[in-house]
N, C-alpha and C positions, 0 to 999 in steps of 0.2 A: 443499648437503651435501658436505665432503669427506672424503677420504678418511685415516686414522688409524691407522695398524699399529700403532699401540700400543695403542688401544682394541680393536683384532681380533685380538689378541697370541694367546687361545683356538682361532681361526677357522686359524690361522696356521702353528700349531706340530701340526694332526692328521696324524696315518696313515695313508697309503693303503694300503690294502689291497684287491689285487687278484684278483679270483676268472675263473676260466675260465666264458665263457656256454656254460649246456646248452643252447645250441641254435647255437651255433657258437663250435668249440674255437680260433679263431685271435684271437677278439674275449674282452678280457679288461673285468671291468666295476667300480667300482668307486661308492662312495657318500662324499658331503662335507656335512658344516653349514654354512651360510653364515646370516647374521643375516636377519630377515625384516626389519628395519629399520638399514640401514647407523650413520645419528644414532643410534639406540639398541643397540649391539650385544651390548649384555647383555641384551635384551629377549630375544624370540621366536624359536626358531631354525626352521630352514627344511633340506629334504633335497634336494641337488642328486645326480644320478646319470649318472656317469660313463662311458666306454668306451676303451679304449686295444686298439690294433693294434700291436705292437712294429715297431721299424724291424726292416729286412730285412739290411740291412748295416750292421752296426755299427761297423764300421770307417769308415765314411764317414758316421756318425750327424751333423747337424750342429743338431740339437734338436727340435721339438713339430710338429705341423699341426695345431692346432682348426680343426675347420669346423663349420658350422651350414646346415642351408639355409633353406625358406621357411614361411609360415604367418602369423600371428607365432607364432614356439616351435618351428621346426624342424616343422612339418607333422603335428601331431597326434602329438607325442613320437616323431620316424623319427629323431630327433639322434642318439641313439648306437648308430645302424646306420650314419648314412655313414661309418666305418672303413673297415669290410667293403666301401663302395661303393670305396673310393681305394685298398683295396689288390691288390697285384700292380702296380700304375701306379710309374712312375718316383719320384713323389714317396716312395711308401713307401720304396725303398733310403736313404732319408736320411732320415728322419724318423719318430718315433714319429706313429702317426697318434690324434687326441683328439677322441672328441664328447661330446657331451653333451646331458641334455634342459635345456633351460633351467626357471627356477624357473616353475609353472605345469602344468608338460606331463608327459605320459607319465610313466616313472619315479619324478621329483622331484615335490615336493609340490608337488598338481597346486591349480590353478583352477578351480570346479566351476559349472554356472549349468543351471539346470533345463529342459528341452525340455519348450516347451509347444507346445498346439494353437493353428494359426491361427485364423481366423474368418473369412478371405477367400482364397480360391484365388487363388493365384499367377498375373499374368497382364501379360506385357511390355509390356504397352499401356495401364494402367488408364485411366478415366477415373475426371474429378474426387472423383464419388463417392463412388470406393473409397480417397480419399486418407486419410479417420478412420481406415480401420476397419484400413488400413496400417499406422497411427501408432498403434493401441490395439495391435494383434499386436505392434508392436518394443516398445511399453513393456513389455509385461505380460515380453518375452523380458528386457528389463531388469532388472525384481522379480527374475525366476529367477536371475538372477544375484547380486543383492542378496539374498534368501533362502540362497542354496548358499553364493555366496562369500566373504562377512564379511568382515572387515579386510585376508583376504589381498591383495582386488580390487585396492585401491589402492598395494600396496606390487609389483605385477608391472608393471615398467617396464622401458623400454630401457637408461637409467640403471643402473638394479640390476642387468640382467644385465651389463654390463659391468664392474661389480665384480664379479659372481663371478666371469666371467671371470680378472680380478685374481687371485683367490683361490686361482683353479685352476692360474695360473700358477705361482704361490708355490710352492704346494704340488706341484705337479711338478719343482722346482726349477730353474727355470729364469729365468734372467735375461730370455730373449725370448720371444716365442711369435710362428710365423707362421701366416695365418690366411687360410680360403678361407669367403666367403658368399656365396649364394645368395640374390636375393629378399629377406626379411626380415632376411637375413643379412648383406646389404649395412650394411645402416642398422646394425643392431649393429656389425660390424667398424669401420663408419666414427665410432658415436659410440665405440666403445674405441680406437681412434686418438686421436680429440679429448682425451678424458679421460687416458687410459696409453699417449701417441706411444712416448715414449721406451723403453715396453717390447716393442712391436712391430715385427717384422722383417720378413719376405715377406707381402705380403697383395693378395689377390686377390679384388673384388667383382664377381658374376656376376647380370647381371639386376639393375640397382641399382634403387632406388628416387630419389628428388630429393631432394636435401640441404636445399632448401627449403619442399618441399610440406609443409603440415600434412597429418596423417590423409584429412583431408574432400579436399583436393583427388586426394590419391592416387589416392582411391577413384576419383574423378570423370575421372582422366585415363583411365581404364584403359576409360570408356564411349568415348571418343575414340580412344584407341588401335585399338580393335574396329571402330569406323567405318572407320580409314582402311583398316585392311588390306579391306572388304568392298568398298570405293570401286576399292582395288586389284583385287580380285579381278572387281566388275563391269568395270569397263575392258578386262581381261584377255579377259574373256568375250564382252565386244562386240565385239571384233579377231576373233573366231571364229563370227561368225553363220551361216555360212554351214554351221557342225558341231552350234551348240545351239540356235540359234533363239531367241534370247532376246531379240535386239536387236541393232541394228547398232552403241552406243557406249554407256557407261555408264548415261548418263539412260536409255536405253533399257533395259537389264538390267536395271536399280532398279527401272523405271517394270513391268515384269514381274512382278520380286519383292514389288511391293507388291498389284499385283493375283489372285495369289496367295493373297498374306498375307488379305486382305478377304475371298478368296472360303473360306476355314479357317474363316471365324466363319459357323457354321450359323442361324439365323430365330430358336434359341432363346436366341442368345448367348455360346455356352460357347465362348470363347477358350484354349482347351488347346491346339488344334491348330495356330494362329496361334502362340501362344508356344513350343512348339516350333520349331515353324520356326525363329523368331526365335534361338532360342537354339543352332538346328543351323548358321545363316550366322553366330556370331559364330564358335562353335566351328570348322569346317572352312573359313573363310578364313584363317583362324590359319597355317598351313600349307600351304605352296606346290605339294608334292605332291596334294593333295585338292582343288583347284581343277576338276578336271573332273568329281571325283565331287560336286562342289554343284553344278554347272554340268546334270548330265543328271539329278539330284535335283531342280532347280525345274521342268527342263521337261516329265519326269515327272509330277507332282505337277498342274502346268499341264493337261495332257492328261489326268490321271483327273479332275482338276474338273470340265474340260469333257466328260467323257463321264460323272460322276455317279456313280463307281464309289469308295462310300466304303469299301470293306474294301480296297481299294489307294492309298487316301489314307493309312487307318492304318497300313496294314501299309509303305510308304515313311518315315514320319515312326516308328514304332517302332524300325526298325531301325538310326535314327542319332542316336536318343536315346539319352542317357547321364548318369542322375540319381545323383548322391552318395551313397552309404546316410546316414540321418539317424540319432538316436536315437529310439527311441517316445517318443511325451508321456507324461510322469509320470515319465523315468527322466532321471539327469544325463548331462552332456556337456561335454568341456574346455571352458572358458571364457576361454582365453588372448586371443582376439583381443578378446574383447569390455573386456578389461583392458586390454592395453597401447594400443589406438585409443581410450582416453579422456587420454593424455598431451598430446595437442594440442586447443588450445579447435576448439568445434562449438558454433552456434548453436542458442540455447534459444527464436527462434523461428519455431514450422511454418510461417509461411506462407514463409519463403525455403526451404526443402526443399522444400513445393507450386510455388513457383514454376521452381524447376529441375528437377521431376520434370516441368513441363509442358514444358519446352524438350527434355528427355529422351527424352520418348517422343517426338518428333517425330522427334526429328534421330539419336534414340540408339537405336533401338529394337531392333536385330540385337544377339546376345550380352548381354541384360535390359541394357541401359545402362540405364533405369531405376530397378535397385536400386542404382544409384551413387549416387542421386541423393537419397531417401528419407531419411526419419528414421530416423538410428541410436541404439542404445543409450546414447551418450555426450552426444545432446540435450537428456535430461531430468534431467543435472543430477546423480546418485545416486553418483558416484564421482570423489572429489574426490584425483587422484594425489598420493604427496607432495610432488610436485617436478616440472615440465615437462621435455619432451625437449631434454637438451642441443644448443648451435648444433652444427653439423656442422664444423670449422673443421682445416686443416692442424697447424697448431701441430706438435709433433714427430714426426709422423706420415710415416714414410718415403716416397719410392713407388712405387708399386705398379701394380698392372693395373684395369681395368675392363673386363669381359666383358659385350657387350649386342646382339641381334637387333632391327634399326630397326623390326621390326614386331610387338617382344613385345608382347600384348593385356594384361598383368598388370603389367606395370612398363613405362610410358610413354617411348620410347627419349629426350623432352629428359632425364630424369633423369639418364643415364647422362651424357650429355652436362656437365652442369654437375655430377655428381659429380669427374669427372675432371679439369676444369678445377679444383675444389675441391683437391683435393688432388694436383693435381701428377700423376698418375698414364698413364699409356698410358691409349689408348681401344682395344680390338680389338673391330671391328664386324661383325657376320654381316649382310651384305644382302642385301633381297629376303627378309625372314625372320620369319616367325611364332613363333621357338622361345622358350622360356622356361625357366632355368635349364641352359648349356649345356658349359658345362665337366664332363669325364667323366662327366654327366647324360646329356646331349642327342644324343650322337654324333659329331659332328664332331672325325675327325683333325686338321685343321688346329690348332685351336683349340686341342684337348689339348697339342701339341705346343709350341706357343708358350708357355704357360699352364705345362706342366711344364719349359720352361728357364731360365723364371723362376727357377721354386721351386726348384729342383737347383737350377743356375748362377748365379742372379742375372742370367740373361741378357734386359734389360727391351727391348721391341721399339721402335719409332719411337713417337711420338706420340702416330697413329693407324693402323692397320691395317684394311683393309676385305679379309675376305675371305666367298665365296659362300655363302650358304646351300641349304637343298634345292633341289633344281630343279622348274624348274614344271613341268607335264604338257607331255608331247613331243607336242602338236595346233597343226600348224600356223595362223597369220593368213591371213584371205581374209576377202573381202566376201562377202555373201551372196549365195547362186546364186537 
């Protein structure tokens, strides 16, 4: 599919018209048509919606910042609030700030796929089992999508949004546009590089994803990402036996944690308690600071087991659980991710998902590595994209930054790696670091700082930059007394 101004000549020539948000007077928001089918653009159209921050000095205006961050689609339609996140920051004195929800999400015309009920409790460790009854709940979540979403499913790609992008450039009149993503946002900024280099100027990807990964392995690194950081964190813990008792070196932590884990599943089976857990070590190794609150968490937990006291079993595993609000079954729910992760081929057959959920749950089992592993939506086949995810490839594509945490559990830090070789750009590396999305997200001055001389100055740093992440907990090393 390429691209044709003169066939989009309609798309091309609109109005923006910009309205003040009643619920924040500095964020102005606006609405665009873009074609639901680029090849057909006289077909179907489609409503993208807009956000602009005006530059702060307009004297020193030097054009656009679109950003986007993670999801796919900017996080459940949060795209045209990060204005509001960037401004007051340096970059705003120069630059009109631009988000947007991509086509799919929030605002713009969304993606819809039905919330149904399971038929099998969620549980980090299945056995074989429960591997059908796995694979009938993601189908039947599949139908609901196919039911809700009709023809839109197939036409939400990464592809597309990078033409609107396009679209939206035009229409703001601008010859460049520079661009900061986040996560999900990486892979857009980098396939709107590939596709429209020449019309991109400063671009900053933060938390990238791999230029190479299909969907499936994406998913699959991010069960190994969470390992290693837990691997870190036992280590950490077993240099400290002497404060938590856990073990005197890794094997030894782990070999804790698992006994733990085993003694969670009560005579009648109900693994809740087990999978929490599971899911509070993928969560709080993440993060460097929290290392001693999971460290006096397991041996906690250890000592009410062994004294039988289960109203302080749950009342330890309540307190650092933290479940996502869902939708009710019978009601809809964006359906962005389940769209754009059908762009790259997935295997149509279960037994190679069975076989890597069993290597999963061995090896993966902290932070559900498991559902990395499982049959998704895009298995059975129901959503044929118009077009594959374009190669990731430099071509005119200036360069730029890559912002990435060696220990993000969500984007696998070789990606960032071979993004940057990819396209010529800096590496700046947060080590020792669980963070995920960290440019004027995350906190880190440093980073801001680098990251905003860019975008002002042009000022691009060395190659690679390694600077600290949080600090781990201040508990000294010793051997056990």
């Amino acid at each position: 599919m390429t691209w044709c101004e003169a066939g989009l000549r309609r798309y091309l020539t609109q109005q923006l018209i910009w309205k003040t948000s009643e619920f924040d007077d500095s964020l102005e928001l606006a609405s665009i048509e873009v074609p639901l089918d680029y090849a057909q653009p006289d077909g179907e159209r489609i409503e993208l919606a807009l956000s602009r921050v005006r530059v702060a000095d307009e004297g020193r205006r030097r054009g656009v910042l679109l950003s986007l961050n993670g999801g796919p689609g900017g996080d459940g339609g949060l795209g045209r609030l990060l204005p509001a996140r960037l401004a007051h920051t340096p970059p705003h004195e120069v630059y009109d700030l631009i988000g947007f929800d991509p086509r799919g999400t929030g605002a713009s015309t969304r993606i819809e796929g039905e919330a149904s009920v399971t038929s099998t409790p969620f549980d980090s460790r299945p056995p074989d089992s429960a591997f059908a009854a796995i694979t009938a709940d993601m189908r039947e979540r599949d139908q609901g999508c196919v039911r809700a979403g009709g023809t839109l499913r197939r036409h939400i790609t990464t592809a597309n949004s990078a033409r609107d992008m396009n679209v939206i450039r035009i229409l703001l009149g601008e010859e460049k546009i520079s661009f900061v993503g986040w996560a999900y946002g990486t892979l857009l900024g980098a396939v709107y590089g590939a596709m429209f280099g020449a019309h991109l100027d400063r671009n900053v990807l933060d938390s990238s994803v791999h230029p190479d990964w299909d969907w499936r392995r994406q998913f699959a690194s991010q069960a190994l990402a969470v390992r290693e950081n837990v691997d870190r964190w036992a280590e950490w813990a077993g240099q400290r036996d002497r404060v938590f008792g856990l073990g005197g070196d890794a094997l030894g932590v782990l070999d804790t944690v698992e006994r733990v884990a085993a003694a969670l599943v009560p005579q009648d089976g109900d693994t809740s308690s087990r999978t929490a857990l599971d899911g509070i070590l993928g969560t709080l190794s993440a993060p460097r600071g929290r290392w001693q609150e999971l460290a006096v968490l397991v041996g906690e937990l250890r000592d009410a087991l062994d004294a039988g006291d289960q109203e302080r079993i749950g009342g330890l595993l309540a307190q650092r659980t933290r479940w996502r609000p869902g939708t009710a079954a019978g009601g809809l729910r964006e359906a962005v991710l389940e769209a754009v992760t059908c762009e790259t081929p997935w295997p149509d057959d279960l037994e190679v998902y069975y076989r890597d959920m069993r290597v999963h749950r061995d090896r993966f089992p902290y932070g559900f590595g498991v559902m990395r592993a499982q049959p998704w939506v895009a298995a059975f086949g129901t959503c044929a994209p118009v077009e594959p995810r374009p190669a990731i490839t430099r071509g005119d594509c200036p360069p730029g930054l890559v912002v990435q945490a060696d220990g993000d559990p969500l984007d696998h830090f070789p990606g960032a790696v071979a993004m940057a070789e990819r396209l010529g750009h800096s590496l700046i590396v947060v080590t020792d670091s669980g963070a995920h999305e960290i440019y004027r997200l995350g906190g880190h001055p440093e980073v801001d700082a680098l990251v905003d001389a860019y975008l002002v100055n042009g000022e691009l740093p060395p190659a690679r930059v390694d600077l600290p992440g949080e600090p781990r907990p201040d508990v000294p090393a010793g051997p056990a007394v």
